[in-house]
C-alpha positions in Angstrom: 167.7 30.1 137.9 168.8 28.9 141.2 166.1 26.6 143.7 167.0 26.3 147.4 164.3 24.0 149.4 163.9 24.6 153.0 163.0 20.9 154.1 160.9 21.4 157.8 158.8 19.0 159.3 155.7 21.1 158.3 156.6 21.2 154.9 159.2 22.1 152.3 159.3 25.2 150.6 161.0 25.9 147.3 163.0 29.5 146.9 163.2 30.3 143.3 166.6 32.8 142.7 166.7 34.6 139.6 162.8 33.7 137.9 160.5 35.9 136.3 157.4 37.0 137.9 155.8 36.5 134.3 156.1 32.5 134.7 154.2 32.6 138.1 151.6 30.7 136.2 153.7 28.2 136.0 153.8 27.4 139.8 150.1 28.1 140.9 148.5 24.8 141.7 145.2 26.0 141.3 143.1 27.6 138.5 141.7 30.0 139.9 144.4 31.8 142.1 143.8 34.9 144.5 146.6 37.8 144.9 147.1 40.0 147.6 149.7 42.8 146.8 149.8 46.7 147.8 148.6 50.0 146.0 152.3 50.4 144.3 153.0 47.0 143.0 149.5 46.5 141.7 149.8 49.9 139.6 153.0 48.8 138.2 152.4 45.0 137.3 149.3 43.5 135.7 148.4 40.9 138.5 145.3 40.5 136.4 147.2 38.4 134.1 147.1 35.7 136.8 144.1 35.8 138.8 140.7 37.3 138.2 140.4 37.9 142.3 142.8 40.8 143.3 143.0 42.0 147.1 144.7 45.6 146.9 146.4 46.8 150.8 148.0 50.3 151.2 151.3 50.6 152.1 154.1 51.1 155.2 154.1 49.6 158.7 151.1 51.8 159.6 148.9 49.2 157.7 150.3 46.1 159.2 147.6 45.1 161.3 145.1 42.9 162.3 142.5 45.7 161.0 144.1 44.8 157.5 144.1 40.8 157.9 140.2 41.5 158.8 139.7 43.1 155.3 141.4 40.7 153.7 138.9 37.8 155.3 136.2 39.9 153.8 137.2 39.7 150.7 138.0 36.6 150.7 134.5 35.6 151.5 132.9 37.9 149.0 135.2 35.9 146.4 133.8 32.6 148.0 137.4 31.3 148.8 137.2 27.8 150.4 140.0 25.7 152.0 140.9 24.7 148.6 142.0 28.7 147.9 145.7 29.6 147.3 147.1 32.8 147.9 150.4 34.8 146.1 151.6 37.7 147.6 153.5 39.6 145.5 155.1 42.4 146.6 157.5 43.6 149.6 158.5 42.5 152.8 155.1 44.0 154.6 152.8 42.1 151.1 154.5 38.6 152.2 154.0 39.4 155.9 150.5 39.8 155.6 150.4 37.1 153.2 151.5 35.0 154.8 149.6 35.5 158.0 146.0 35.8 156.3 146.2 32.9 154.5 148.0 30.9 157.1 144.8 31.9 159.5 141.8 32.0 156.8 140.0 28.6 157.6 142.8 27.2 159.9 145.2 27.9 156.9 145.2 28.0 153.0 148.2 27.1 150.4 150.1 30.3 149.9 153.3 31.5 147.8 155.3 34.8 147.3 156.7 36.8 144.7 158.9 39.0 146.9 159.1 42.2 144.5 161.9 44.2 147.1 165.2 43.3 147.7 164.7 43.0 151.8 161.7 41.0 150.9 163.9 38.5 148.8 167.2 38.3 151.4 164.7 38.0 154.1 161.2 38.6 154.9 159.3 36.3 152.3 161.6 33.3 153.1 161.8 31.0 156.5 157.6 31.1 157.3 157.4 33.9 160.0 154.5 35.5 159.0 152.7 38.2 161.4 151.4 42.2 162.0 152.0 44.7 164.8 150.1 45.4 167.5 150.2 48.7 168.9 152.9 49.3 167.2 155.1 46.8 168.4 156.7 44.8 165.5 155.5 41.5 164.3 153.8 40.8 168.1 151.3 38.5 166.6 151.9 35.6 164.1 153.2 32.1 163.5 155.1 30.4 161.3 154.0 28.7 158.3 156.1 27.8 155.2 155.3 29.4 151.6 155.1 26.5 149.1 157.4 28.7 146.7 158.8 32.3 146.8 160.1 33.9 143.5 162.8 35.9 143.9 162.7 38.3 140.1 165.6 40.4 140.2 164.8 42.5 137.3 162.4 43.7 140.0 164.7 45.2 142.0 165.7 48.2 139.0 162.6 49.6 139.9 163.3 50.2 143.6 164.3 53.6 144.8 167.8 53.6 146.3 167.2 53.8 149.8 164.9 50.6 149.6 168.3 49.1 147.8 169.9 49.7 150.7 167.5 48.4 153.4 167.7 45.5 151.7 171.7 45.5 152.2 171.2 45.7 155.3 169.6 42.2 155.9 172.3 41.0 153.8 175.5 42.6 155.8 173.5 41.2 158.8 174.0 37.4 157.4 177.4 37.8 156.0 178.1 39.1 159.9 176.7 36.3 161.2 178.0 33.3 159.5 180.2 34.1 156.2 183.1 36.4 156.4 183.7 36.2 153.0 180.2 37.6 151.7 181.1 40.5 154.2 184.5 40.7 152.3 182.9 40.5 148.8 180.4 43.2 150.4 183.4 45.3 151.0 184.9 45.2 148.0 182.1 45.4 145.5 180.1 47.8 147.4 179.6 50.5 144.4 178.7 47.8 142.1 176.1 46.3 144.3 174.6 49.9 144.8 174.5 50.5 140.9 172.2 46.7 141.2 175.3 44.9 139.2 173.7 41.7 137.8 176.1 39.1 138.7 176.7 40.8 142.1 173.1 41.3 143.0 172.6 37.4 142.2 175.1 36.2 144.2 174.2 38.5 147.1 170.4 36.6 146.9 171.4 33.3 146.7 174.4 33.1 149.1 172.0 35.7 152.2 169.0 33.2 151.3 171.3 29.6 151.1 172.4 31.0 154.8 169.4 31.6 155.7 167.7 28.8 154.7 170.2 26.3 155.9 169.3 28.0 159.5 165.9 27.6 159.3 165.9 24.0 157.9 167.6 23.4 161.1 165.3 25.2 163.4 161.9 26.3 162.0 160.2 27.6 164.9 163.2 29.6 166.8 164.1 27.6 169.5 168.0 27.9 169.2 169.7 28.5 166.2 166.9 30.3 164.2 167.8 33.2 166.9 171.2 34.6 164.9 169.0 35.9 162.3 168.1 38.2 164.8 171.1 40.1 164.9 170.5 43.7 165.1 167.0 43.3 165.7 166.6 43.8 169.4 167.4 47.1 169.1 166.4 47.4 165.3 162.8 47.1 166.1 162.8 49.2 169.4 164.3 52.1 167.0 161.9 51.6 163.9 159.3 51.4 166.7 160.2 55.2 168.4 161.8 56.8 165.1 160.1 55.9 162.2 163.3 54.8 160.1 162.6 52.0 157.7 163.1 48.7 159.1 166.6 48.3 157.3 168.0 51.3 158.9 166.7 50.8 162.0 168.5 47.1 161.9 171.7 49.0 160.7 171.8 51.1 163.6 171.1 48.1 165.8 173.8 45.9 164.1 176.6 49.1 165.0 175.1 49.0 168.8 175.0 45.1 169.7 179.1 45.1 167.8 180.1 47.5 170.1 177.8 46.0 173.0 180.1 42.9 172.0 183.5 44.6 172.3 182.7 46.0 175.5 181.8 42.4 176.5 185.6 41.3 175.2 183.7 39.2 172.3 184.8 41.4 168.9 188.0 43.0 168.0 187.4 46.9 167.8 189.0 46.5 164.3 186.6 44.0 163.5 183.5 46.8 165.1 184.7 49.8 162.6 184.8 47.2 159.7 180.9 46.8 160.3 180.5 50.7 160.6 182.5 51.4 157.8 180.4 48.8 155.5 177.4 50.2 156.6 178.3 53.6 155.4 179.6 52.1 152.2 176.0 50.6 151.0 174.7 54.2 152.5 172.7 52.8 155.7 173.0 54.9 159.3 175.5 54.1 162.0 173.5 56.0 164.3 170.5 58.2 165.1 169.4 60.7 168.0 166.7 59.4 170.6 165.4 59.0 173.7 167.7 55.9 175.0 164.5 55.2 177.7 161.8 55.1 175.1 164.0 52.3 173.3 164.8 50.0 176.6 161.2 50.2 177.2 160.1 49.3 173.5 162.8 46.5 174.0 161.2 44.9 177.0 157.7 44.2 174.8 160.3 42.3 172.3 159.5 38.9 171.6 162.7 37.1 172.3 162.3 38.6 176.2 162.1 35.5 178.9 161.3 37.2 182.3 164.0 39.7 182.9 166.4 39.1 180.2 166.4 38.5 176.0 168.0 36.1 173.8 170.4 38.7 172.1 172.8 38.1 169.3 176.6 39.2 169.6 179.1 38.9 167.0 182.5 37.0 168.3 184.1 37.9 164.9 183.3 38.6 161.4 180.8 35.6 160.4 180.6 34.7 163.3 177.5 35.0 166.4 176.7 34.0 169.7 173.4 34.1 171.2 173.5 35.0 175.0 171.1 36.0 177.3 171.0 39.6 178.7 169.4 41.4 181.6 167.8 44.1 179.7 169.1 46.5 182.1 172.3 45.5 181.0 171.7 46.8 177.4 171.4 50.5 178.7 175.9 50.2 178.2 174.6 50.2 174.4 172.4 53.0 174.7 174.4 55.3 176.4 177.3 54.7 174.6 
């Protein structure tokens, strides 16, 4: 087992690579613990093994809402939970998410953890403290972040996923080698059938390298106010294409990644060579390069995007394998991308 801290000014939070959800036990401070997890996870695992309170949520982006996070207070209340409560979420990235935001929220904010139970909830959505819900359908429009005290990261967990979940989950990992490790995106290229048959040693190393990046980011700047805003590559136009096509959140962010590189080489920033490497891994760990839509309906998705100031968005462009720039765009200007 590997431990990565993110150290924050709000508070540090530990990132547990490689342990077993069966020694959660072990890091609940309480006695007396309280689990929130989703209708798929809770069938396959006996969360009943570590707390006597379970809060059961459905499942998909359809239930990320502040309708849910109201349930969940209700619970909570019939189960009598005080500020002294602590919360696990155990399961994927939309379980943490909710989580995270419920108990961050309940009484100005109870202790919570995670045990991320998906492989895109292990590279990415249960660690760094964002923690929010749609609204309206736009994606993760109201939140806050708030550090988890710990996130366990199984990785026998992942054997159970389906393979298009593996691969969503590839895609937030491609999306950090990208951004700041070319050789993760080499070791991606070259191990890409092992990593799709869930390899052992490759799937560890794949965890702990996407989270030590990740967390070394956030450390840095918690609250996204410079650096935090590479993790965002892809995601402008991820979010405005989960948003209009219903894709999973991993290939929408694929399809993104392919249109902000070539948004990039048309800016002079990325080799083409250096574009059709992306494309080509992408196809490798079987994630889309593309998709047919209305170009409008995305620009106007993208202007309700968070990272918009006024007219123009912080947006993420690669200037070379592991390696991004953040540069700020007239969002007219991304219709080049759409069009394209």
């Amino acid at each position: 087992m590997e431990t990565i801290t993110i150290e924050t000014t709000s508070s540090p939070s530990r990132i547990l690579i490689a342990e077993r959800l069966e020694n959660l036990k072990h890091y609940i401070p309480v006695a007396k613990p309280i689990i929130i997890t989703d209708v798929n996870v809770g069938k396959m695992y006996p969360l009943d093994a570590f707390a006597s309170d379970v809060i059961t949520i459905g499942t998909g982006e359809a239930i990320k809402t502040l309708d849910t996070v109201a349930e969940i207070y209700a619970q909570l209340l019939s189960f009598q939970a005080d500020r002294c409560a602590f919360i696990v979420g155990v399961g994927g990235g939309i379980v943490c998410d909710i989580t995270g935001f419920a108990a961050s929220t309940f009484m100005r904010g109870v202790r919570f953890g995670f045990v991320a139970t998906t492989l895109l909830a292990q590279v990415d959505a249960s660690v760094g403290g964002k923690n929010g819900v749609n609204f309206q359908g736009y994606k993760n429009m109201v939140g806050l972040f708030h550090q988890p005290e710990f996130v366990i990261c199984d990785l026998e967990l992942l054997k159970t996923l389906p393979p298009r979940e593996v691969s969503c989950g590839l895609a937030e990992i491609v999306k950090h080698a990208a951004i700041a490790d070319a050789d993760l995106f080499a070791f991606l290229e070259k191990h890409a059938e092992r990593i799709l048959a869930l390899d052992p040693a490759a799937i560890e190393k794949l965890v702990l390298r996407s989270v030590e990046i990740k967390s070394a980011i956030v450390s840095r700047d918690e609250t996204e106010k410079g650096q935090r805003r590479l993790l965002n590559f892809g995601h402008t136009f991820g979010h405005a294409i989960e948003k209009v096509s219903g894709l999973s959140h991993g290939e929408a962010v694929s399809i993104g990644m392919v249109m902000a590189s070539a948004l990039a080489v048309k800016r002079g920033l990325l080799a083409a060579q250096e574009n059709r490497r992306l494309r080509d891994l992408l196809a490798k760990l079987q994630l889309p390069n593309n998709f047919a839509s209305d170009p409008q309906k995305i620009l106007d998705a993208i202007t309700k995007d968070k990272k918009r100031a006024g007219d123009r968005i912080h947006f993420v462009l690669l200037a070379g394998i592991g390696n991004a720039v953040v540069e700020p765009i007239a969002i007219e200007d991304l219709t080049e991308a759409l069009y394209a």
